[in-house]
ZAMARGU-4260 file (C-alpha; in steps of 0.2 Angstrom, whole numbers, plus 5000, padded with zeros to 4 digits):
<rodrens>
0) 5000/5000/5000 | 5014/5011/5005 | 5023/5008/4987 | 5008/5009/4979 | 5006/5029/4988
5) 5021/5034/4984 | 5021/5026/4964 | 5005/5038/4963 | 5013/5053/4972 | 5028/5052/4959
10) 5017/5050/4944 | 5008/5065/4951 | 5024/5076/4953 | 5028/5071/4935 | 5012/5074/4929
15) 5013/5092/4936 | 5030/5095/4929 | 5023/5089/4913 | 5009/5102/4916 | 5022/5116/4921
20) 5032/5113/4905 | 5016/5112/4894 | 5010/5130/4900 | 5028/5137/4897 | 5029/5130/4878
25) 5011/5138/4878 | 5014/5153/4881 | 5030/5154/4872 | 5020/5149/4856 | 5006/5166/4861
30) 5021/5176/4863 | 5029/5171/4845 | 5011/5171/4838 | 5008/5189/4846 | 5025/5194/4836
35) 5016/5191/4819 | 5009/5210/4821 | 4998/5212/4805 | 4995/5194/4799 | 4979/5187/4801
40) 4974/5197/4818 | 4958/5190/4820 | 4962/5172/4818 | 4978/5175/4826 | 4967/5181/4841
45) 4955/5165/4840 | 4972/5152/4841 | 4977/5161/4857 | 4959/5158/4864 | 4959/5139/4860
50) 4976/5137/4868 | 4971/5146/4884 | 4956/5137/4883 | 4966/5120/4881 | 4977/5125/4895
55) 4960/5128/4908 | 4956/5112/4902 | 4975/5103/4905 | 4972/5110/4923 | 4954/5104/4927
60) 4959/5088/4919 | 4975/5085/4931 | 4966/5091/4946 | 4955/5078/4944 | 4968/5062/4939
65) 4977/5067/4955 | 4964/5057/4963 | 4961/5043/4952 | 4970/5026/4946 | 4988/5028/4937
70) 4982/5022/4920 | 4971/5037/4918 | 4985/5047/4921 | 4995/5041/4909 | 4983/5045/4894
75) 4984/5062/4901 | 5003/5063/4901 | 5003/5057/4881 | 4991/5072/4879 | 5003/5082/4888
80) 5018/5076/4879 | 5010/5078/4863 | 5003/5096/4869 | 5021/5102/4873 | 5030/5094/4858
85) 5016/5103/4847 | 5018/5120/4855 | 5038/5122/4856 | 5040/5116/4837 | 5027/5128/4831
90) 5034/5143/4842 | 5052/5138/4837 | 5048/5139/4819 | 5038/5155/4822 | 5055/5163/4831
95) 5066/5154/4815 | 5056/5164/4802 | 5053/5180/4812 | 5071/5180/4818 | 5076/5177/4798
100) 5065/5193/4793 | 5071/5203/4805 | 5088/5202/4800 | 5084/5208/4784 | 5085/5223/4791
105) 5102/5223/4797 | 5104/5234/4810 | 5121/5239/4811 | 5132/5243/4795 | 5151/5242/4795
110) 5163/5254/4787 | 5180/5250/4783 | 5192/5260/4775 | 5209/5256/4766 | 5225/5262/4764
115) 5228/5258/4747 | 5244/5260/4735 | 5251/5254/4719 | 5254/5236/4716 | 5270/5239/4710
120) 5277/5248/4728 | 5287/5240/4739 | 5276/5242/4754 | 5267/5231/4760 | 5263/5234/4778
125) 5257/5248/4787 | 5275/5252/4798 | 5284/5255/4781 | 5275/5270/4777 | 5287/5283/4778
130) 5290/5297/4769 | 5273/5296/4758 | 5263/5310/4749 | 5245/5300/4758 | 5227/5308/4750
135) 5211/5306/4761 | 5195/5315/4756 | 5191/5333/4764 | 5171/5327/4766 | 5168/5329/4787
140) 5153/5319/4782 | 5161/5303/4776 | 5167/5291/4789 | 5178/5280/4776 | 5187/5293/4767
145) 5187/5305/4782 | 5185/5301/4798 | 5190/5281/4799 | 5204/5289/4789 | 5210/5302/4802
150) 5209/5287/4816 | 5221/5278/4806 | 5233/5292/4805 | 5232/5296/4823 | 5235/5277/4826
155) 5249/5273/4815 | 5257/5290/4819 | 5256/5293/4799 | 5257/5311/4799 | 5275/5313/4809
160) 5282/5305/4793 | 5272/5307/4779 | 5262/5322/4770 | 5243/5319/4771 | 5234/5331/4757
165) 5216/5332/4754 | 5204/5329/4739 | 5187/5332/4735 | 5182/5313/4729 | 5188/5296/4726
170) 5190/5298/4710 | 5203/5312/4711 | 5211/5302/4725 | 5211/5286/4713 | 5218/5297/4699
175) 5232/5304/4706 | 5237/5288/4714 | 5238/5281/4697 | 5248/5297/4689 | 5261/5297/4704
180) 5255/5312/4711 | 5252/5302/4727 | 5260/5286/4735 | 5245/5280/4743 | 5227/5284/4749
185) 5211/5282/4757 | 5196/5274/4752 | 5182/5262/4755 | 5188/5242/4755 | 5176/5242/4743
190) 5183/5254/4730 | 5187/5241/4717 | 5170/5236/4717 | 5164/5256/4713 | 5176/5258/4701
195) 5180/5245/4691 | 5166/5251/4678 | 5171/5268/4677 | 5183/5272/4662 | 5203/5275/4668
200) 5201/5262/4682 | 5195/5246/4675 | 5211/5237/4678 | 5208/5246/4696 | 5210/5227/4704
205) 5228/5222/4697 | 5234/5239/4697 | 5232/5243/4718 | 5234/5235/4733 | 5227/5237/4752
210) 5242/5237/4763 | 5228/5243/4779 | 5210/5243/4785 | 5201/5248/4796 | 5184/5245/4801
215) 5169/5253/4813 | 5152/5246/4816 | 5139/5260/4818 | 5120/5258/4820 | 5111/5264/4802
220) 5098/5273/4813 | 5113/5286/4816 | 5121/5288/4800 | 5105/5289/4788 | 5088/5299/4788
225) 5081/5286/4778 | 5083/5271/4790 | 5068/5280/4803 | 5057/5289/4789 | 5047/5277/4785
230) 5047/5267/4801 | 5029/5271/4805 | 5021/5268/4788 | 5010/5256/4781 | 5009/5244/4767
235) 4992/5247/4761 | 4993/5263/4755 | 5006/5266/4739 | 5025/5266/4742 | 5042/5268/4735
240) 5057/5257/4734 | 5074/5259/4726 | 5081/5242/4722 | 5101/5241/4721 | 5112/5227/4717
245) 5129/5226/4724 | 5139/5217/4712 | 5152/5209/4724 | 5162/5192/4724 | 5160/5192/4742
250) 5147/5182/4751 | 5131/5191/4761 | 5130/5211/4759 | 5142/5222/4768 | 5130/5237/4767
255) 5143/5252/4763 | 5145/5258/4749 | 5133/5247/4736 | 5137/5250/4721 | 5126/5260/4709
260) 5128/5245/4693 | 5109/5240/4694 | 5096/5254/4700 | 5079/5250/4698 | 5066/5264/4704
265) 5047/5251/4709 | 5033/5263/4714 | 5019/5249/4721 | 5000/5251/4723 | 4993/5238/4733
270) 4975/5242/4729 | 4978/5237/4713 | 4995/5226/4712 | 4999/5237/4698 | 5019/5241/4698
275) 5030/5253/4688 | 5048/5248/4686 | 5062/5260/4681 | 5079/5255/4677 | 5090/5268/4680
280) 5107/5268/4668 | 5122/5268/4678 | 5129/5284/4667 | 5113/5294/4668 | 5121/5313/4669
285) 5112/5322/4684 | 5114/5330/4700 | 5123/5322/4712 | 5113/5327/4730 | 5130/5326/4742
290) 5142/5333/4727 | 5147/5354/4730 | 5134/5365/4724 | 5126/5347/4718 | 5136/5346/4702
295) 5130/5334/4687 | 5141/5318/4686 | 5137/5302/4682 | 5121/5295/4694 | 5135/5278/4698
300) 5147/5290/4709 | 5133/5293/4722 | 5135/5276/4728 | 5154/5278/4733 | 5146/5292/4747
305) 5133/5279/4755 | 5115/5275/4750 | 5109/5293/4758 | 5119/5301/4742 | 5110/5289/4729
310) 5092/5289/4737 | 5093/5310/4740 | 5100/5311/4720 | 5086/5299/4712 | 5072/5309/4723
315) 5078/5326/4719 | 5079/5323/4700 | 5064/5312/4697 | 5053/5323/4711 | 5047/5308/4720
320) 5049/5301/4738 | 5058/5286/4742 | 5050/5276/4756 | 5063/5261/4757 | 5077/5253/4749
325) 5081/5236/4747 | 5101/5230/4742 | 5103/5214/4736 | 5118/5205/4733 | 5120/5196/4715
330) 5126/5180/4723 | 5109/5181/4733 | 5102/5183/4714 | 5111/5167/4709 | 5105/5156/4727
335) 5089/5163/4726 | 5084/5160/4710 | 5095/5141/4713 | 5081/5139/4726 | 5066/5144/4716
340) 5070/5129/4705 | 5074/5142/4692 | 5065/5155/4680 | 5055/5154/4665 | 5062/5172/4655
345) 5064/5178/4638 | 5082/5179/4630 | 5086/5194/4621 | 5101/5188/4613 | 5114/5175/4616
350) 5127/5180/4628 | 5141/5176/4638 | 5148/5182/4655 | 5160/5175/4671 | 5151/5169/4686
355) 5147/5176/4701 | 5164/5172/4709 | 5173/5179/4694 | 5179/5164/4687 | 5175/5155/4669
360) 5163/5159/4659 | 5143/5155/4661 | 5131/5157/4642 | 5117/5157/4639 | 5108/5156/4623
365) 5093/5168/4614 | 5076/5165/4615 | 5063/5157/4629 | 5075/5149/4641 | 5072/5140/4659
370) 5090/5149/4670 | 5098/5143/4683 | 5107/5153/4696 | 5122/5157/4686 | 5112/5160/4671
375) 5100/5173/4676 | 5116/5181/4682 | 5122/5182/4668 | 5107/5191/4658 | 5107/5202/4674
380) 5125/5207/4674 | 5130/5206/4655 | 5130/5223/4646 | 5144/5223/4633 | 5136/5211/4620
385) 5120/5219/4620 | 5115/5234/4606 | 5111/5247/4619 | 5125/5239/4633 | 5117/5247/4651
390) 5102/5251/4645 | 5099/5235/4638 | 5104/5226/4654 | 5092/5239/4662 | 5078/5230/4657
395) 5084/5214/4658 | 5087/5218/4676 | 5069/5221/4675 | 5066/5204/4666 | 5074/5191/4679
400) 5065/5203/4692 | 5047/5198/4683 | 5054/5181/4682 | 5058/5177/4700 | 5040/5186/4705
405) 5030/5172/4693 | 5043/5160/4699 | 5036/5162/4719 | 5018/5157/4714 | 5025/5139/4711
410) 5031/5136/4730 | 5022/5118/4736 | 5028/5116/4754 | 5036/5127/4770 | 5054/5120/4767
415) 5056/5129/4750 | 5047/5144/4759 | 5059/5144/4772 | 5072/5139/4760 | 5070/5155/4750
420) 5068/5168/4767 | 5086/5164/4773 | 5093/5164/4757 | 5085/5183/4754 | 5089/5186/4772
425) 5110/5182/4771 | 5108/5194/4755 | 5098/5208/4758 | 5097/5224/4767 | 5084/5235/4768
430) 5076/5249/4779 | 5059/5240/4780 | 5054/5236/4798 | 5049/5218/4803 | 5031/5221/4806
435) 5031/5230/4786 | 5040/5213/4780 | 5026/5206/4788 | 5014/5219/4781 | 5017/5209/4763
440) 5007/5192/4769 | 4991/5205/4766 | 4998/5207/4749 | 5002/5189/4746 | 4984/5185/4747
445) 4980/5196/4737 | 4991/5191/4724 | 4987/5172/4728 | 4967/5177/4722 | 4975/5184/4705
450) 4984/5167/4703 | 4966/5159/4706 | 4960/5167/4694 | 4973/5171/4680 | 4983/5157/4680
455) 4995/5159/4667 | 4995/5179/4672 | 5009/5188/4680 | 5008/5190/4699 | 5010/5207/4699
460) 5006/5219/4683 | 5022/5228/4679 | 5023/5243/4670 | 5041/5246/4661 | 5048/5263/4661
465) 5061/5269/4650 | 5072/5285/4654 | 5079/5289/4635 | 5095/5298/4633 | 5111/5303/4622
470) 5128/5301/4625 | 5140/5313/4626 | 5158/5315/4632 | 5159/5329/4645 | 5174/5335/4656
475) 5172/5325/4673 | 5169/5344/4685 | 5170/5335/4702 | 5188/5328/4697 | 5202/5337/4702
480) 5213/5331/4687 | 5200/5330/4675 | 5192/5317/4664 | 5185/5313/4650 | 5168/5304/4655
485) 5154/5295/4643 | 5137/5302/4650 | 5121/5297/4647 | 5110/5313/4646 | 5093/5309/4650
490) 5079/5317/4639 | 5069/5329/4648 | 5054/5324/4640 | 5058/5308/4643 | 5059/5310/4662
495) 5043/5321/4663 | 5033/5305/4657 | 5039/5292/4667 | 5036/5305/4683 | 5017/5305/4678
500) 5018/5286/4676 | 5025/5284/4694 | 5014/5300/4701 | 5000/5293/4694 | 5003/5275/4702
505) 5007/5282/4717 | 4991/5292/4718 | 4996/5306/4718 | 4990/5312/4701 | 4973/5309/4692
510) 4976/5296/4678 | 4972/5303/4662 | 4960/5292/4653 | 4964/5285/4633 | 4951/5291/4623
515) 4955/5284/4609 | 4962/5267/4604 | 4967/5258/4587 | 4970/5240/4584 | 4976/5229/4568
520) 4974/5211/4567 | 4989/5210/4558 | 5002/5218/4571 | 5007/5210/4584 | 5000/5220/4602
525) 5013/5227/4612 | 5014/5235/4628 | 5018/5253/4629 | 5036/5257/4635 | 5034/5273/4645
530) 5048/5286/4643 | 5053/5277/4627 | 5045/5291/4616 | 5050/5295/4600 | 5052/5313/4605
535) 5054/5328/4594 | 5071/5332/4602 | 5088/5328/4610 | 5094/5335/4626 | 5113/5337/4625
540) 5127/5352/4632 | 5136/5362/4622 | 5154/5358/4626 | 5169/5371/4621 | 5178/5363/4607
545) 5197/5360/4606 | 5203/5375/4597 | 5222/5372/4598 | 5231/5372/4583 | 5218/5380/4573
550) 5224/5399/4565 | 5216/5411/4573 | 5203/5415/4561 | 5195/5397/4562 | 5197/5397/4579
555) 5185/5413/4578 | 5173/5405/4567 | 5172/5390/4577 | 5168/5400/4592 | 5154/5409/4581
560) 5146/5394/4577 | 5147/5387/4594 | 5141/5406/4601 | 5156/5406/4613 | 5163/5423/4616
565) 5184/5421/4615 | 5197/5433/4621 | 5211/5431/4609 | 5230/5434/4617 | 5247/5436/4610
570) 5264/5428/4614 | 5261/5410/4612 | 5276/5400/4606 | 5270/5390/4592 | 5267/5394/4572
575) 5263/5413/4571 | 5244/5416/4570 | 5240/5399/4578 | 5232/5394/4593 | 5243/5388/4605
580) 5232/5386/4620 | 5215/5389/4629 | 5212/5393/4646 | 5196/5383/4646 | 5199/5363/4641
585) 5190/5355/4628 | 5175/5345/4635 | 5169/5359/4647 | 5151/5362/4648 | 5150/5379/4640
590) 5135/5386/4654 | 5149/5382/4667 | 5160/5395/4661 | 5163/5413/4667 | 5166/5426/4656
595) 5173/5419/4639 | 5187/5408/4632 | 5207/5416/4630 | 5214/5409/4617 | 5233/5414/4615
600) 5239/5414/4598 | 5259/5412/4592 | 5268/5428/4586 | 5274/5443/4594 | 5269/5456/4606
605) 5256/5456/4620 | 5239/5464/4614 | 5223/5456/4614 | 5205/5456/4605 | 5189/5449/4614
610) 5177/5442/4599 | 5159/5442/4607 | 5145/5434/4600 | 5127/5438/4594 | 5115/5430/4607
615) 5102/5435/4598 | 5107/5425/4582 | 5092/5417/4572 | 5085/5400/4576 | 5098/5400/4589
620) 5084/5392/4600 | 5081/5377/4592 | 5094/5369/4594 | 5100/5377/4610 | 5110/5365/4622
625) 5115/5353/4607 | 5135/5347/4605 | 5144/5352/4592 | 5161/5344/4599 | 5158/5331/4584
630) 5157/5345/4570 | 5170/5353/4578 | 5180/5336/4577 | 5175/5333/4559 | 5179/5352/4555
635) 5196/5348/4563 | 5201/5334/4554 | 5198/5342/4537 | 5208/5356/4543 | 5225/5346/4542
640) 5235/5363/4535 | 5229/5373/4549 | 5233/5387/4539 | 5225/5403/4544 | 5211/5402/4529
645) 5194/5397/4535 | 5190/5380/4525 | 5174/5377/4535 | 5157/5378/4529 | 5145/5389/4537
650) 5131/5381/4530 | 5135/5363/4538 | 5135/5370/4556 | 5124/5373/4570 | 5122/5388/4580
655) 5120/5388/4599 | 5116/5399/4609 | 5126/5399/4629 | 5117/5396/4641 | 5122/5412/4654
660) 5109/5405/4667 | 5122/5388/4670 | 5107/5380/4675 | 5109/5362/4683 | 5101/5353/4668
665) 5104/5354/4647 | 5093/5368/4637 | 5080/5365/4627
</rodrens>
């Protein structure tokens, strides 16, 4: 009888213990269930109900086996087991998959800056820096080329032995490293990343090497605006986001700098899943928001100054809000599209491109094709076989995007789910809270209805955009050596369009209905292309040409035709009558310049003549703001004498008229 009391009282302690154990895995399953914020509330609400009520029901049911035999105890400690197994593994997987979401938005980012120098010095460790000419940049504002930089200085004791000088960007920094003009400098780890697709630096990688670094974690909350403006937002309303890749060999995202290789501007309505989608071109000529008095450069050298630079430039010159922004590595591209099973997209062309680690070669062949990983890196990456190069890859950017968002609908079970969250998650970095991440499940419904009942629709309906643009070789301003840069200058009607596209999805214009619509049987029906035009003009800058070597008189009729008023000067030491040199250099935006071009001229004595021109010239306005660099080139090259007769042919030339405003974009 004894034994028999105390077998019950130890199955009764275990049966409590049990109990104990159930109601913590309980309500560790309502806490991780409360975490869910916006998903399903009211059913959310209902589960927490039924587990309380189960609990209640656990407690009366032990109070009562307490007093009765040992086998009725024992079914209610498999219940109990089977309770408390059930609980922890759904609350565990609920802590997995929120833990994964949140650390999409990382909240830290880590700055590293580099001493960098030729590959071909002799130093390779930080204590043999001696004697140096060392560049940083002059921004306060930058922690990698500025501050980090100073802390390595005071470290290493830099400035008692070397000369540390100051430049205004990267580039200038990069340039005069290459020239010799300086032994060494700072700049972000990641600089061969930014610059290895600008033009002087794409051998950027074999040419330097890091000899230094230095790295500082900081929480993105304190070094950009962005990360808290859209923290109390929500999702069903229309919103922004800037999409950037970072086109890195490295594994996960670092955060700083991204490179500005693939831009893609997504205005989203979630009222009627309609989506715009603008590729940006990498060369796109417009004001740079962080640059001095916010000078014109190519849009891709924002990103060396930090995702604030690139977000404030696109908003500024497309006069739209950015609510978030979401990086994405391109080896999360190849994993994620490797976990999808895949993509179903359309070839373009048949093309050819290393993989994502840099090595070998990945093709992939024209038409309908089913990619892998690798290959949808490749149609995402490769630009120099297609007709339009970055524009091109522009929309193909926009292709494997489509393609991954159709490719979602065809997930079958929660391992692939969770498969393709902590891929996204090692990859990605965005300033979208948890509970927003969250916010999407709303939308997935949404969009799961559509694939009810469209089934071989797109998820989402996408609208392209299109910024159209002419190239043009313009004098790099924000270099302190100057450059020669390709441009693309975006056509202002262009831009105008797709901003009423975006406005419009956004809202925040009245959609202008077609009233008219015509339709052959025999064309093929093709979705419009906003921004793509044609339009009736081009927007390019006139650009002082290169007047040395030309006598002085076709120097003045150059300068006639290109309305840009020239101060002549005597002395030069070259052919008598010729022009031996400009104060201005070829390639300069003529609206940049203050008062007018002095060109000396061989010969004797010291005198001087200041040709103004007409700005009141005829039809002048029609074609003001185009380049007539390639005129002048052509004019040039038939000019092989340089003789002091004018060859030239008025009637084969275009007048235009300076702009004396210097007004941040080209004339009309």
């Amino acid at each position: 009888m004894e034994k028999e009391t105390h077998r019950k009282r130890k199955t009764n302690k275990g049966l409590i213990f049990l109990f104990i154990l159930a109601i913590c895995s309980s309500i560790f399953l309502i806490y991780n269930i409360l975490l869910l914020g916006p998903i399903e509330k009211g059913l959310r609400y209902i589960l927490i109900t039924i587990l309380i009520f189960i609990d209640l029901i656990f407690w009366l049911r032990i109070k009562v086996r307490l007093h009765q035999s040992q086998k009725k105890s024992k079914i209610l400690t498999l219940f109990l087991i089977l309770y408390l197994l059930l609980s922890l593994a759904i609350g565990l997987l609920i802590t997995y998959v929120y833990g994964t979401i949140s650390g999409m938005n990382k909240k830290t980012i880590t700055y590293t800056s580099s001493l960098v120098v030729l590959s071909e010095s002799e130093i390779s460790d930080i204590k043999d820096v001696k004697n140096l000419k060392i560049g940083r940049l002059d921004d306060k504002d930058s922690i990698e080329g500025y501050q980090l930089a100073l802390d390595i200085i005071k470290e290493q004791n830099l400035k008692s032995t070397n000369e540390i000088t100051t430049m205004d960007s990267y580039l200038s920094l990069l340039q005069a490293l290459y020239q010799k003009e300086l032994d060494a400098i700072f700049v972000p780890k990641s600089y061969a990343d930014l610059f290895r697709n600008t033009t002087g630096f794409e051998d950027v990688d074999s040419v330097t090497k890091i000899i230094y670094s230095k790295s500082k974690e900081m929480k993105k909350k304190e070094t950009s605006s962005f990360e808290t403006s859209s923290v109390h937002k929500t999702l069903d309303k229309p919103f922004t986001v800037l999409l950037m890749g970072v086109d890195s060999a490295d594994e996960g995202i670092a955060g700083v700098p991204a490179n500005g290789d693939a831009l893609i501007l997504v205005t989203f309505n979630p009222k009627t899943l309609n989506a715009t989608m603008l590729s940006i071109p990498r060369d796109s000529y417009v004001p740079i928001a962080c640059f001095p008095n916010k000078v014109e450069n190519k849009i891709t050298h924002a990103a060396s100054y930090g995702t604030d630079c690139m977000m404030k430039t696109i908003e500024n010159y497309f006069d739209i809000t950015i609510d978030y922004y979401a990086k994405i590595n391109f080896k999360g591209i190849v994993k994620l599209v490797d976990t999808l099973g895949g993509i179903d997209v359309l070839v373009p062309a048949d093309l050819c491109t290393d993989n994502s680690n840099r090595e070998g070669q990945v093709c992939i062949h024209e038409g309908y094709q089913h990619l892998g990983g690798e290959e949808a890196l490749v149609l995402a990456r490769n630009r120099k076989q297609l007709p339009n190069g970055d524009l091109d890859r522009g929309l193909n950017h926009q292709v494997v995007l489509q393609g991954i968002v159709n490719q979602i609908k065809n997930l079958s079970n929660v391992t692939q789910l969770m498969d393709v969250i902590g891929t996204i998650s090692n990859n990605f970095d965005t300033n979208f809270t948890t509970e927003q991440i969250l916010s999407f499940y709303n939308i997935g419904k949404d969009i799961l209805k559509r694939k009810l009942d469209h089934e071989n629709g797109n998820l989402i309906n996408i609208q392209q955009l299109y910024l159209q643009g002419t190239g043009q070789t313009i004098l790099n301003e924000y270099i302190a050596t100057s450059l020669m840069l390709w441009n693309y200058i975006p056509n202002k009607e262009s831009r105008n369009d797709i901003v009423t596209a975006m406005k419009q999805n956004l809202e925040l214009e009245d959609v202008t209905p077609e009233k008219t619509f015509t339709y052959s049987i025999d064309e093929e029906y093709a979705v419009e292309t906003i921004g793509y035009g044609p339009y009736s003009k081009d927007y390019t800058y006139s650009l002082v040409p290169n007047f040395v070597g030309y006598s002085e008189a076709t120097a003045r009729s150059i300068a006639s035709r290109n309305n840009i008023s020239v101060t002549i000067k005597q002395g030069g030491n070259c052919g008598r009558g010729v022009v031996c040199s400009q104060n201005y250099p070829e390639g300069k935006r003529v609206d940049m310049i203050k008062g007018s071009v002095t060109l000396t001229v061989g010969g004797t004595g010291s005198s001087s003549s200041t040709t103004q021109t007409d700005e009141k010239k005829p039809n002048s306005s029609t074609n003001k703001g185009k380049d007539t660099s390639k005129e002048n080139e052509t004019e040039k090259n038939s000019s092989e004498e340089k003789d002091e007769k004018d060859t030239t042919n008025d009637d084969d030339e275009v007048q235009v008229e300076p702009d004396s405003s210097n007004k941040a974009e080209p004339d009309e």
